[in-house]
N, C-alpha and C positions, 0 to 999 in steps of 0.2 A: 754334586754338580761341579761342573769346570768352568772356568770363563775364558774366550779367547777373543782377543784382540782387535782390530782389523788394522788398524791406524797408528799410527807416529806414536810414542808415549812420553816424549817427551813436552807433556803440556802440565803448565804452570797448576801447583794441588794436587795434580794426581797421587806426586808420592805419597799424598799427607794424607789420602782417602783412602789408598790400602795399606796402609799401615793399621788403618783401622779396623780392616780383616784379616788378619795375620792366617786367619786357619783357610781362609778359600784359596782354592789350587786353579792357577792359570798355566794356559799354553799359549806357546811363542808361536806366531808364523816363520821365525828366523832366529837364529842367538844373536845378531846385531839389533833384535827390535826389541829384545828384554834389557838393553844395557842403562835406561832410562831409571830403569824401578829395578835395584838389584834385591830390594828390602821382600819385595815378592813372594810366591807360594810357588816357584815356576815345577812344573812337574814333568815339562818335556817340551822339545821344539816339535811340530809338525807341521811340515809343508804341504802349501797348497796342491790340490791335485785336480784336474779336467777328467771328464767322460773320455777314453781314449780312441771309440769312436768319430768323438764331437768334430774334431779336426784331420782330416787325411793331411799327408805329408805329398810334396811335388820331390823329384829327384832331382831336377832337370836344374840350371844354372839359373839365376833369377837373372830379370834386365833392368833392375831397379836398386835405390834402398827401400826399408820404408821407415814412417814413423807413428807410431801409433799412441797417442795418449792425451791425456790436458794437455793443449795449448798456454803454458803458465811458465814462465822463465825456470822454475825448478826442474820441470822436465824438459828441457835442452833442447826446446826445437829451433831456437837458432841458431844452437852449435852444429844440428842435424844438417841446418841449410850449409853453415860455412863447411861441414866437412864433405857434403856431397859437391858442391862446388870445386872443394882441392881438390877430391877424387874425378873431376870429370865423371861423376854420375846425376841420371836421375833420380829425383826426390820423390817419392808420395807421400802425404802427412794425411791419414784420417784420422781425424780428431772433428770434435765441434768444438764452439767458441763458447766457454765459459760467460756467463752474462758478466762476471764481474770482471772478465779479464777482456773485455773487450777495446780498451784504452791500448794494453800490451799491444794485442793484438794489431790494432791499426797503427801504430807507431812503430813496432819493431818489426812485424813477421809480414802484414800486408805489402808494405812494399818489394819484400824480397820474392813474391810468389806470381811470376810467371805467365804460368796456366801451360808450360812447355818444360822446362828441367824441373824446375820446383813448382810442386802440383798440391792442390788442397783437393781432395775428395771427398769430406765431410764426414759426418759418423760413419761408421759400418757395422751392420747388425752379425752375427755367427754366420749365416751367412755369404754376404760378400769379404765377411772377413779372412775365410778359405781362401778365398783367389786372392786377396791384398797380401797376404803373409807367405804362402806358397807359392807365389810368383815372384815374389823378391829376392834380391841377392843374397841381403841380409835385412833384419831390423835392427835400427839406430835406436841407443838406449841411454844415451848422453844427460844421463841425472845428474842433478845437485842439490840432489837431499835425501835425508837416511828412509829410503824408501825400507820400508817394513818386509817389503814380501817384491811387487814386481810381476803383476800376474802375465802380463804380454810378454815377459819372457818367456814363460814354459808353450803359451799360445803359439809362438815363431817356431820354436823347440816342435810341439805336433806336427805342426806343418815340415818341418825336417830344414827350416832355415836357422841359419845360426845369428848369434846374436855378439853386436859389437857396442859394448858398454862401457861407461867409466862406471872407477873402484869407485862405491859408494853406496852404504845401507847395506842389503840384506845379498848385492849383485855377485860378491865372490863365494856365496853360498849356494849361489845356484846356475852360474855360468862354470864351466870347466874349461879352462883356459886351455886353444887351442883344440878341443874336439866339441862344445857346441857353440863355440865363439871365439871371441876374444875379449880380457878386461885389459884395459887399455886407461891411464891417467888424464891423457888433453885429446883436443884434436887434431893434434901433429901423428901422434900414437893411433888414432882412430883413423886416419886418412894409409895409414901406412898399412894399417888391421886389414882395409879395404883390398889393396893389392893383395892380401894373402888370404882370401876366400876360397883361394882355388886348390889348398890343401886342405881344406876342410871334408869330411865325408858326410851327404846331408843323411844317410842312413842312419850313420851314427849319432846323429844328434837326432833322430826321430828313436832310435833302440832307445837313448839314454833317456829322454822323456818317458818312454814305455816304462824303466827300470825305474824311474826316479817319481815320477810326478804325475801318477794315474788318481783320478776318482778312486780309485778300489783299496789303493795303497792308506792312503789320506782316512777312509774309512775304516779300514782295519787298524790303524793307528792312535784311532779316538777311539776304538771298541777298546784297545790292553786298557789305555790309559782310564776307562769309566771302568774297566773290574777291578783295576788295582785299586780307584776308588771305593769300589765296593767292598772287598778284601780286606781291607783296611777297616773300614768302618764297622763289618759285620765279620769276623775273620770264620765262624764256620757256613757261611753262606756260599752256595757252590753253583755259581753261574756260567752255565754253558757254552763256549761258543758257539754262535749259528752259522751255517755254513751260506755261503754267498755265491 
């Protein structure tokens, strides 16, 4: 067996509890999410991958940003609001409201939200999440924490919109700076990313999802890593690949 992750790993005991499986073999979502537990069994990074159906891609120019995630000061949405503001753009944030973040919420984001630049849409299932992502310019990605993985970004990526994020977590592993976004450090960097949307190719950020971040890929990826498993543990045991 393997175990893989989903989540932050820097919480308090964890080292102390695989330490005390020295021989179980984990996988990374990203090499900035194993940096917690270096004591580990790590066997390999593999990233997340989507149905590459699941989401078509728009070509066309979006007339928006967006924002798509918890509404929780680590994921930036009110850096999202100040830097759509500098940019003279529109905002969409679908998100729901955390029940525990609802304090946040009505103190920092309620007031800044409009109903006209800066717009709340409320969750969005797969979906409408097609038209939220593919109609946008870009998605705003303005974390401040070692996000693990980051899955709305390879989501904007299907859709063929690029993604403008700060450096932080797992994001320069999976942004390719200047062909599906831009990483960017503040929001002086991020309002200026904005103006340079227009050299971006959303094809190319819909190929590079296709090369990079399919279902299929993701799959085939956990299949080596479970025969070398096997291989190892039984080494004249001869497991076939199946064809997919």
């Amino acid at each position: 067996f393997l175990t893989t992750t989903h989540g932050r790993l820097d919480l308090p005991g964890l080292p102390d509890v695989i330490r005390q499986f020295p021989e179980a073999s984990f996988v990374s979502i990203s090499d900035h999410q194993r940096l917690p537990l270096p004591d580990a069994k790590w066997i390999g990074t593999i990233q997340h991958g989507l149905p590459s159906e699941l989401l078509r891609p728009s070509y066309e120019d979006g007339s928006y940003l967006a924002f798509l995630g918890r509404l929780t000061a680590e994921k930036g949405p009110e850096d999202a609001i100040r830097i759509a503001h500098a940019a003279r753009m529109p905002l969409r944030i679908a998100a729901k409201i955390p029940r525990a973040e609802t304090a946040y919420f009505r103190k920092h984001l309620e007031p800044r939200i409009d109903g006209e630049k800066i717009q709340l849409i409320g969750e969005v299932d797969d979906i409408k999440k097609q038209a939220f992502l593919s109609e946008a310019a870009a998605l705003l990605f303005p974390i401040d924490w070692p996000e693990p993985f980051g899955l709305v970004m390879i989501e904007a990526m299907a859709c063929g919109t690029p993604v403008i994020a700060y450096r932080s977590g797992s994001v320069p592993e999976v942004i390719e700076h200047g062909v599906t976004g831009f990483i960017v450090e503040n929001e002086e960097q991020a309002v200026k990313a904005v103006d340079e949307l227009g050299k971006l190719d959303r094809r190319k950020v819909r190929a590079r999802f296709e090369e990079r971040f399919t279902a299929r890929r993701m799959a085939r990826q956990y299949e080596q890593r479970y025969r070398e498993l096997v291989t190892a543990a039984a080494p004249g045991f001869n497991m076939q690949p199946q064809e997919t």
